[in-house]
N, C-alpha and C positions, 0 to 999 in steps of 0.2 A: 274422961278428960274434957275439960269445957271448952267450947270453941273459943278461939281468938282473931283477934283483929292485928293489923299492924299498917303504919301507916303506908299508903301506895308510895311505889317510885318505880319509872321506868326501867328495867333492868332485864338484859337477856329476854329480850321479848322474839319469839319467834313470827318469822315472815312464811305468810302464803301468798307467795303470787303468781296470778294468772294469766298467763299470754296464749289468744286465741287468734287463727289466721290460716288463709289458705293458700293456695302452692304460689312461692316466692312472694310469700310476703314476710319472710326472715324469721319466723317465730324461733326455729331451731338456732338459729345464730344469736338473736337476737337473748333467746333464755344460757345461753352457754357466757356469751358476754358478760350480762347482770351476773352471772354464778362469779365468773372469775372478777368481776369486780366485790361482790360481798364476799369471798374466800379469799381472798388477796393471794399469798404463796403457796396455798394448801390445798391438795386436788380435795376437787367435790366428785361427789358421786351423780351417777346418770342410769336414770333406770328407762332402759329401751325398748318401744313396739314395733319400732317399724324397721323391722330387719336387719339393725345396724348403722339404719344411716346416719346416725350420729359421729359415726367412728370421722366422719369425712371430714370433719374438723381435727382430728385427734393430733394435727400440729401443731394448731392454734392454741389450745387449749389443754390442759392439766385436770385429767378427769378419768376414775376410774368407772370402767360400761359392766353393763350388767345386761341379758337379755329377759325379759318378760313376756314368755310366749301364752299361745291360748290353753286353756279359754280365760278370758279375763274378765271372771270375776270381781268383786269388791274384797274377797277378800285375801284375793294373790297379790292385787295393789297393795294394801294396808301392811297384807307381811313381806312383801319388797321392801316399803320404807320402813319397817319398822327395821329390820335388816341392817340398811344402812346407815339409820339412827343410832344404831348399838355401836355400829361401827366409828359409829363420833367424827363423820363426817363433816364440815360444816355445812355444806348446802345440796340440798337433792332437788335435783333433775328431773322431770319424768316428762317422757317424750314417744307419746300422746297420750293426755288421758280420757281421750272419746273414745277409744277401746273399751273402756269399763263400762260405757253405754252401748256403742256402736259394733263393736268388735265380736269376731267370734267367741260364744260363750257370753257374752257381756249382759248388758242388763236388756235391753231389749230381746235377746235371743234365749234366755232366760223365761222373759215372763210369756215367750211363744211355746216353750217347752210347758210349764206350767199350766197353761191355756190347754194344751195337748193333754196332760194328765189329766184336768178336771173335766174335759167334755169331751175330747174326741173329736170325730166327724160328724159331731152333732152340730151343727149352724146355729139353730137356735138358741144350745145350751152355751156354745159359746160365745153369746153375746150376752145371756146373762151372768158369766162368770168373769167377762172382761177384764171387770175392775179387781173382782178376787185373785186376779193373775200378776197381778202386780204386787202382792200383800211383800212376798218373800224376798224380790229385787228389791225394792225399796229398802227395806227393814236392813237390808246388807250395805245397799248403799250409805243408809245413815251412818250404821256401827262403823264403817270404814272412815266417813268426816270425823265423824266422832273420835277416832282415833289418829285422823293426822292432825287434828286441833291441841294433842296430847303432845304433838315432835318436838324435840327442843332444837332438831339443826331446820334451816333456814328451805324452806322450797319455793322451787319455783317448777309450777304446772304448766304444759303445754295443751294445749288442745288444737283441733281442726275445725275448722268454722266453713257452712258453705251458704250458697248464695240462695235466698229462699225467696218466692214473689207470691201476691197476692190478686186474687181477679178482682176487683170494684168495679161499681157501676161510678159514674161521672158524673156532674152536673148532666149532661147534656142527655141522659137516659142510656149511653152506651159502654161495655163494659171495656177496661183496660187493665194491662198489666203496673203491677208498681210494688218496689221493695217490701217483703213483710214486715211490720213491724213487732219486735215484739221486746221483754223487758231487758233481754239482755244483746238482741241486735241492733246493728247502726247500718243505713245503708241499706239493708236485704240479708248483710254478714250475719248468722248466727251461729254460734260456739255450741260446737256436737258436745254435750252434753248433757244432763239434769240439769233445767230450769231454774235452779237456785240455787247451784252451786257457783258460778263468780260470785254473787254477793256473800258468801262464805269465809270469802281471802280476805288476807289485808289487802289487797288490790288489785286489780282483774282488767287484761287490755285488749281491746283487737288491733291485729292488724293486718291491711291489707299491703295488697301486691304494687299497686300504683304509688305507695311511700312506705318502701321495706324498711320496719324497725320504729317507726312514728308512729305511736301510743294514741289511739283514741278512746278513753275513758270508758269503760260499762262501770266501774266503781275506782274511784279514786277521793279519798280523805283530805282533807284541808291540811293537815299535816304533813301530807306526803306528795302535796301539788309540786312546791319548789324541785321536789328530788325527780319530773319526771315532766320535764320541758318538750308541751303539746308541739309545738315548730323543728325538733331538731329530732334522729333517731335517739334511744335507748341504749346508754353508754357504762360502759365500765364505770366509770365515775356515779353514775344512777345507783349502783348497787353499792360500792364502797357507801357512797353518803346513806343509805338505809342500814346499813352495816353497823355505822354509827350512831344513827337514831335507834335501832334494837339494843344496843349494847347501853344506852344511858344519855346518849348526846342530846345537847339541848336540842329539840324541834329546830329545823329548817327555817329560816323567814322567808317568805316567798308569797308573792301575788299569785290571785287570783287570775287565770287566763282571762276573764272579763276586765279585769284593774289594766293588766299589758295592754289590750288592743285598744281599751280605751286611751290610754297614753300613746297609742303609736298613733291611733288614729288622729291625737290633737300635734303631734309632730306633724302628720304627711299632712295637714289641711295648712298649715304653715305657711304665708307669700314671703315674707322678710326670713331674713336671717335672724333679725331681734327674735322674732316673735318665736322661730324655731326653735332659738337658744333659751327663750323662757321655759317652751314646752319640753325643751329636754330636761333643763336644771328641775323642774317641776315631775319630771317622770324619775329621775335620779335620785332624788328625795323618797321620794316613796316605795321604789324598790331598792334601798339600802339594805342591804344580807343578803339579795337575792343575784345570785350571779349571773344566771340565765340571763333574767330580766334586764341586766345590767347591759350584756352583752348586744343583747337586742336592742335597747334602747340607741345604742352607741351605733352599730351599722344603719338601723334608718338615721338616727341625726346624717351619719355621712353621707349617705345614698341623696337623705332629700338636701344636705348643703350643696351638693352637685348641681342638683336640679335646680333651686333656686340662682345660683352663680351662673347659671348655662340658660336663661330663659328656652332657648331653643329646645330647649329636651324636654321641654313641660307640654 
């Protein structure tokens, strides 16, 4: 049969996405939210590691639980969702998946068993089998992306992220402590898992404790900036409007988080009211479609008409 072409259109496009974060920083809330906003009246599924405590929502939210005990492997993950795939869920849940790295059985504890098979208490031998200890976690790890890139219902991944620091020397010749950096941490936060799995999803977030539910970016696409507003939490409405864009809906219009503060910025530098009212008509314009932005633009104009009308408050 000869291969064919046909022309593209977005249609039934499935979502992965990633919400990474550490104790009270809403992640569990926060991925149940998004579900019940992309599933609208239809419970979604939730596949569980940490003992249930997902259930703690189970008033809020319309969701059928699932427990996923150890060892968690890659590929008790892959046949949980595949699972609930069959089940023509629309959105799965999975609540943590740093188990599959971190967790008993997982990929790290894995490639120590492996390490143990190939040399023993040999020291020597097993520093030179290190790397050959990893061959088998890995290769499972893939087959398992590999196959949730296959899901036709909608996920949304949860991981735990903790707080990692680096020793540097300083200018000044003395060493100090300072946030690790690395590709997929912000701050010091790093998301417990394989290194290249957020850039995997259609979108990948951390968050932290200090603003439960507000998305800081490890991967997020121009297309899907407008649906997930850096200044306010992660809203039922965030997922419904992705819900829409999977299924066909034109693209979001939406700024650039750099386009907003530039505009807010020439609002609050503002002395007159004229000149406030240019910079707003002038940010209005330009985020036309974008509601967020719209939003925001309108509380600073108020905030700074205040200030300007009250010299005293400036």
């Amino acid at each position: 049969m000869p291969f064919e072409f046909k022309r593209a259109a977005r249609e039934e496009v499935g979502l992965i996405i990633g919400l990474a974060g550490g104790t009270g920083s809403g992640k569990t809330f926060t991925a149940l939210t998004l579900a019940k906003g992309i599933a609208g009246n239809k419970p979604f599924a939730l596949i569980d590691t940490e003992a249930g405590r997902a259930k703690h929502y189970a008033d809020r939210f319309l969701f059928d639980h699932g427990d996923l005990k150890p060892p968690f492997r890659p590929e008790r993950y892959a046949e949980a969702i595949l699972a609930a795939d069959a089940a023509h869920y629309p959105v799965i849940v999975v609540d943590s998946c740093s188990h599959e790295w971190a967790g008993e059985g997982g990929i790290l504890d894995w490639q120590e068993q492996e390490l143990d098979r190939m040399a023993g208490d040999d020291w020597k031998k097993r520093e030179i089998c290190k790397m050959a200890a990893w061959i088998k976690p890995k290769m499972d790890h893939k087959k398992m992306v590999q196959r949730l890139l296959q899901i036709r219902a909608h996920m949304i991944l949860c991981f735990r992220a903790e707080e990692k620091i680096d020793m540097v020397r300083g200018d000044d010749g003395k060493m100090k402590i300072v946030p690790k950096v690395t590709r997929t941490g912000l701050d010091g936060w790093v998301p417990i898992c394989e290194k290249s799995l957020p850039y995997e999803l259609t979108a990948s977030f951390l968050l932290t404790a200090d603003a439960p539910g507000y998305p800081k970016p490890i991967k997020l696409q121009e297309q899907h900036r407008a649906l997930f507003p850096l200044d306010r939490p992660i809203t039922e409405e965030s997922g419904r409007r992705l819900a829409e864009w999977a299924a066909g809906a034109p693209a979001a219009k939406g700024m650039s988080a750099a386009d907003v503060e530039k505009h807010v910025d020439a609002m609050n530098n503002a002395t007159t009211l004229a000149g406030l009212q240019a910079a707003f008509d002038t940010a209005r314009a330009a985020g036309k479609g974008d509601k967020a932005a719209l939003e925001r633009f309108i509380s600073v104009k108020d905030l700074r008409k205040t200030d300007i009308s009250n010299p005293a408050r400036i």
